[in-house]
PDB file as gemmi writes it, atoms N, CA and C in Angstrom:
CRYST1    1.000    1.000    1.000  90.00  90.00  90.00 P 1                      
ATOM      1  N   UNK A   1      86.852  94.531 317.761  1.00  0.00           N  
ATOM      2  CA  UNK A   1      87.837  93.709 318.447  1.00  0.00           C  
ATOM      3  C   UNK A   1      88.446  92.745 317.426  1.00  0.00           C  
ATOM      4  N   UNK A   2      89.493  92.673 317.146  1.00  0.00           N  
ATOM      5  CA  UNK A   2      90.362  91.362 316.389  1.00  0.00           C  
ATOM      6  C   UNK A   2      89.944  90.410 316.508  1.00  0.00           C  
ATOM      7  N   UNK A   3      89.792  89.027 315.663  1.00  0.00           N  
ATOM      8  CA  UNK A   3      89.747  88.090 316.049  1.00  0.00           C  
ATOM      9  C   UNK A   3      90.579  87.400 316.911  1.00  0.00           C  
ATOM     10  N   UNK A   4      92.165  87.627 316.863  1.00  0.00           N  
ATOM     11  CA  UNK A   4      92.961  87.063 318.057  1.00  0.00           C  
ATOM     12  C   UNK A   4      92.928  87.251 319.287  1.00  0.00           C  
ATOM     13  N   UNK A   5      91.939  88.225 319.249  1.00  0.00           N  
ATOM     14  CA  UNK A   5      92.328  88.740 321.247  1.00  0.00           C  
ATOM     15  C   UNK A   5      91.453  87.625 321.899  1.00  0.00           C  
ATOM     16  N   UNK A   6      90.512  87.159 321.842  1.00  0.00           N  
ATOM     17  CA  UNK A   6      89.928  86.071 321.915  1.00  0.00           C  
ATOM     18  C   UNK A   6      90.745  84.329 322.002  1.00  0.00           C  
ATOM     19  N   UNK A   7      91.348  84.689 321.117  1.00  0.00           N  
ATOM     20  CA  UNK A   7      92.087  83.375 321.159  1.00  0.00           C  
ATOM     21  C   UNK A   7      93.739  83.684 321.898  1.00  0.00           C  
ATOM     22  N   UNK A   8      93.790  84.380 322.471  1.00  0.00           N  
ATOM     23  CA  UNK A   8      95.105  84.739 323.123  1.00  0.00           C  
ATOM     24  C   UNK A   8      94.770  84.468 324.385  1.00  0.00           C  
ATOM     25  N   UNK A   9      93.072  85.321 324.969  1.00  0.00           N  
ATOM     26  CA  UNK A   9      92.976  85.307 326.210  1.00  0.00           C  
ATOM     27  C   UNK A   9      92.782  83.705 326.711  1.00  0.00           C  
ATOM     28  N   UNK A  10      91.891  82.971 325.581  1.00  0.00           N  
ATOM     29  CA  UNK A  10      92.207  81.323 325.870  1.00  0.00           C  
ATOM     30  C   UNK A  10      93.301  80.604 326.096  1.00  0.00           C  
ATOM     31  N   UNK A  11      94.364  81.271 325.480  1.00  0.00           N  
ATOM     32  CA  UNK A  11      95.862  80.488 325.399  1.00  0.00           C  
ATOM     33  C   UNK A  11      96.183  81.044 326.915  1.00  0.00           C  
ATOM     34  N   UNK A  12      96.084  82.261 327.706  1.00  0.00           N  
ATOM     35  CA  UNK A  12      96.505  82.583 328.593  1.00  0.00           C  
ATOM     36  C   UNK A  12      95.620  81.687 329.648  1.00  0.00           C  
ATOM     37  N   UNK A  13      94.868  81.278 329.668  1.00  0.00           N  
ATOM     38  CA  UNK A  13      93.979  81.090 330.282  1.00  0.00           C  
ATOM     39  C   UNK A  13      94.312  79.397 330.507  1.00  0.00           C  
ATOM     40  N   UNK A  14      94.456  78.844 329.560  1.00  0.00           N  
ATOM     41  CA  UNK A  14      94.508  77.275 329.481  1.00  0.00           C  
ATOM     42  C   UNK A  14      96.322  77.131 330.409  1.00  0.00           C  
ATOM     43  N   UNK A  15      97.230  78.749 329.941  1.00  0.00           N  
ATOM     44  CA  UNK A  15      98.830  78.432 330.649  1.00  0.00           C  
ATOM     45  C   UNK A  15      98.191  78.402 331.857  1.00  0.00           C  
ATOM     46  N   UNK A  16      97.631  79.347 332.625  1.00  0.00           N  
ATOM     47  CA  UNK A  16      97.155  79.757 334.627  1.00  0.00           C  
ATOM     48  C   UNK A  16      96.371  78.367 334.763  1.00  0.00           C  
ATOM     49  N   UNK A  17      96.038  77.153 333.774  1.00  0.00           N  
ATOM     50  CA  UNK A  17      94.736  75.815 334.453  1.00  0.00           C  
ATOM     51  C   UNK A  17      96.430  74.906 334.416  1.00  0.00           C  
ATOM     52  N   UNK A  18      97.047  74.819 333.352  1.00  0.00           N  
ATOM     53  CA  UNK A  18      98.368  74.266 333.506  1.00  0.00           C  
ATOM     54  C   UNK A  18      99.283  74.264 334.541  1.00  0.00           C  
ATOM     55  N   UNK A  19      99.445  75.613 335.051  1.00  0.00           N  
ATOM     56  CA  UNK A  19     100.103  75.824 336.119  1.00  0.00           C  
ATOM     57  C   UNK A  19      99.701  75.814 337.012  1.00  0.00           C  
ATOM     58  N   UNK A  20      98.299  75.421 337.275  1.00  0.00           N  
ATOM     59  CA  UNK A  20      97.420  75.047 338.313  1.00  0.00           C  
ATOM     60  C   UNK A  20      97.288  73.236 338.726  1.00  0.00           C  
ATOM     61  N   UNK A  21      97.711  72.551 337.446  1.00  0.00           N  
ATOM     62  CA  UNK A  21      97.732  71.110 337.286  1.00  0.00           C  
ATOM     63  C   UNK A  21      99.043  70.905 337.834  1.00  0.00           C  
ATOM     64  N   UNK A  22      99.733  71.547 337.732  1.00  0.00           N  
ATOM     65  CA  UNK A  22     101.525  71.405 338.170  1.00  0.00           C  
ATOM     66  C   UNK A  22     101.366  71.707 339.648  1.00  0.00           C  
ATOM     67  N   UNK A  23     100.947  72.485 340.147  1.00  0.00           N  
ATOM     68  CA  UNK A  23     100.848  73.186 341.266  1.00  0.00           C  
ATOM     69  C   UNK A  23     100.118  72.114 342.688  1.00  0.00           C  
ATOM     70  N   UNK A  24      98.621  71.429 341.964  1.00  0.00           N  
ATOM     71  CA  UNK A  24      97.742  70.608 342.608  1.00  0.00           C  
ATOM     72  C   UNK A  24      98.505  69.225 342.424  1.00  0.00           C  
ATOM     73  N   UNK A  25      99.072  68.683 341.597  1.00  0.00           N  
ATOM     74  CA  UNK A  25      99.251  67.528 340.960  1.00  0.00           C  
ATOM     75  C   UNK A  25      99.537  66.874 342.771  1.00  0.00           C  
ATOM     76  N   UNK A  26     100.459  67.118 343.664  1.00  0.00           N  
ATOM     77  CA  UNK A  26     100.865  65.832 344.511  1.00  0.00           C  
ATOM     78  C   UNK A  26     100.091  65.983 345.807  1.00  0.00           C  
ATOM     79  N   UNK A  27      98.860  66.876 345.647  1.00  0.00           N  
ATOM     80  CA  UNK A  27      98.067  67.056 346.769  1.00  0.00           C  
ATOM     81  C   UNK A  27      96.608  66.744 346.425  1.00  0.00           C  
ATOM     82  N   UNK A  28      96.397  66.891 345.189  1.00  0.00           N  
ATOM     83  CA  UNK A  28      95.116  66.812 345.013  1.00  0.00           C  
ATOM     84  C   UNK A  28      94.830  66.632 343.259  1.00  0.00           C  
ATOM     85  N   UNK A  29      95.145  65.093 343.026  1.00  0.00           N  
ATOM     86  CA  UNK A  29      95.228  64.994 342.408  1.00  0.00           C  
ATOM     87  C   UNK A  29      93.539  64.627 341.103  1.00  0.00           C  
ATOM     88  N   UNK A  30      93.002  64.733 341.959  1.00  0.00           N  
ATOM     89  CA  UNK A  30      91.509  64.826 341.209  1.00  0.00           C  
ATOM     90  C   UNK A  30      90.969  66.264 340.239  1.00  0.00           C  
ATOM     91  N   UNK A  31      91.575  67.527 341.530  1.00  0.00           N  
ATOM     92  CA  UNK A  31      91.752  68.577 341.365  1.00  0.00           C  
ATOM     93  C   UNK A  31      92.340  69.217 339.926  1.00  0.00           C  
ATOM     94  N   UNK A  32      93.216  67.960 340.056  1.00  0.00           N  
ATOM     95  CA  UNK A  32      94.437  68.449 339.053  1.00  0.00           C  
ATOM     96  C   UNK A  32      93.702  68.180 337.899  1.00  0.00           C  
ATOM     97  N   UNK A  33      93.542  66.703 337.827  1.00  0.00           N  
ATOM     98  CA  UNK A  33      93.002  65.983 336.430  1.00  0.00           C  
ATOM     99  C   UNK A  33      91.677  67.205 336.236  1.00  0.00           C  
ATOM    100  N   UNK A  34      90.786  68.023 336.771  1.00  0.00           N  
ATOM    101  CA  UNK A  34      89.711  68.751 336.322  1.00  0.00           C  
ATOM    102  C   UNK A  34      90.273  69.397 335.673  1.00  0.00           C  
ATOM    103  N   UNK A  35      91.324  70.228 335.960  1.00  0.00           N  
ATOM    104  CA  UNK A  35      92.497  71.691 335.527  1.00  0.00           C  
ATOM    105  C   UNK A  35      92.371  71.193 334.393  1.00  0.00           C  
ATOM    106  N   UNK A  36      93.574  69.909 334.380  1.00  0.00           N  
ATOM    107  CA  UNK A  36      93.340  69.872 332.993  1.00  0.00           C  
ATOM    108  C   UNK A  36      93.058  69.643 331.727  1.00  0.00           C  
ATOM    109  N   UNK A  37      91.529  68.820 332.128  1.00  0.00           N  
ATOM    110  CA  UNK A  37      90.509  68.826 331.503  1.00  0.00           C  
ATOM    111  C   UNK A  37      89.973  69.962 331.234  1.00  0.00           C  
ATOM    112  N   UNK A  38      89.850  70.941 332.133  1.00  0.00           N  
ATOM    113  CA  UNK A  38      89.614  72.835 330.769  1.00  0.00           C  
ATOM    114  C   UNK A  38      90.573  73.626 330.685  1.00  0.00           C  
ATOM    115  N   UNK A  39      91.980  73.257 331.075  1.00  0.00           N  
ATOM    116  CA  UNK A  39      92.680  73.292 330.553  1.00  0.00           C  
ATOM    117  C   UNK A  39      92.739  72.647 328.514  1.00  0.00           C  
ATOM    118  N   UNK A  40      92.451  71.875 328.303  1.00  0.00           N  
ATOM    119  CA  UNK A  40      92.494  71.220 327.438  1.00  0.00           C  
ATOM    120  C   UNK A  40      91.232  72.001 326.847  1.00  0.00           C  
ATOM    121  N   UNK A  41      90.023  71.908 327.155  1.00  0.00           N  
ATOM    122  CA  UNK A  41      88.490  72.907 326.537  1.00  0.00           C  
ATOM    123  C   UNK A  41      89.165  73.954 326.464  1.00  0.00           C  
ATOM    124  N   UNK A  42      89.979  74.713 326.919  1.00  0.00           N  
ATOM    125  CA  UNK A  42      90.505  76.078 325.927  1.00  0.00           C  
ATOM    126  C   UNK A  42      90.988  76.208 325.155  1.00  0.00           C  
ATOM    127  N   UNK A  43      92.231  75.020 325.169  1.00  0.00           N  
ATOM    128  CA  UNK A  43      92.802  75.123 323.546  1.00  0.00           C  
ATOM    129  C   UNK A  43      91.583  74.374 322.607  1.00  0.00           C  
ATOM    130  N   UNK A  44      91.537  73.859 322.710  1.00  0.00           N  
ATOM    131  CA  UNK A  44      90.585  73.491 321.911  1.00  0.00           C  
ATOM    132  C   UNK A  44      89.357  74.586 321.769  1.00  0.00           C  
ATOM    133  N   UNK A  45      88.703  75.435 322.593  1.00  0.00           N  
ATOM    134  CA  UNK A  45      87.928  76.263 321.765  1.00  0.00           C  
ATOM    135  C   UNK A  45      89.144  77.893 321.322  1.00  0.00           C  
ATOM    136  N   UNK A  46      90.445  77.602 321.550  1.00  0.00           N  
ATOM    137  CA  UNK A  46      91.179  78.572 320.547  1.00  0.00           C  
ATOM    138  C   UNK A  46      91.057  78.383 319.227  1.00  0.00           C  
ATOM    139  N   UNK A  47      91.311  76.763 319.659  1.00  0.00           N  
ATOM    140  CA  UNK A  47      91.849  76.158 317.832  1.00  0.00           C  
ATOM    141  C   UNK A  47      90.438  76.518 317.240  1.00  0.00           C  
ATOM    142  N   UNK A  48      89.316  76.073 318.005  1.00  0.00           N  
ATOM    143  CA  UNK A  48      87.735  76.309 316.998  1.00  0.00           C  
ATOM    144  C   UNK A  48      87.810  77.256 316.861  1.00  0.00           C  
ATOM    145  N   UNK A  49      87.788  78.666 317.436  1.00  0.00           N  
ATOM    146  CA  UNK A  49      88.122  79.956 317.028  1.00  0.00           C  
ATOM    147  C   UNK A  49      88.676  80.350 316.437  1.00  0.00           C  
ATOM    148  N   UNK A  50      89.851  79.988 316.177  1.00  0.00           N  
ATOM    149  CA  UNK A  50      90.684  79.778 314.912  1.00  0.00           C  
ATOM    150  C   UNK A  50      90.598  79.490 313.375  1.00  0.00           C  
ATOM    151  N   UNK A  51      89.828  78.533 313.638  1.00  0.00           N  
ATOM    152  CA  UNK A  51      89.235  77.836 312.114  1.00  0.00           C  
ATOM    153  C   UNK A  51      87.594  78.964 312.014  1.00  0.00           C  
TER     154      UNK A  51                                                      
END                                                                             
């Protein structure tokens, strides 16, 4: 397996918690702030994957 496919499926993964923070944001906004808090733990373990 490549090393990028790994770090692609994170990038895809962190866009669907993003668009989940957009989505929750004016109903549930606790909800939201979790999103994207691993939202945020994915890029960040892309970028570690990366290096």
């Amino acid at each position: 397996m490549p090393k990028e496919v790994p770090i692609i499926g994170l990038m895809i993964l962190a866009g669907f918690l993003v668009g989940g923070v957009y989505a929750a944001w004016k109903t549930a906004k606790v909800f939201a702030i979790l999103l994207g808090a691993l939202a945020v733990l994915a890029v960040g373990g892309a970028v570690a994957w990366l290096l």
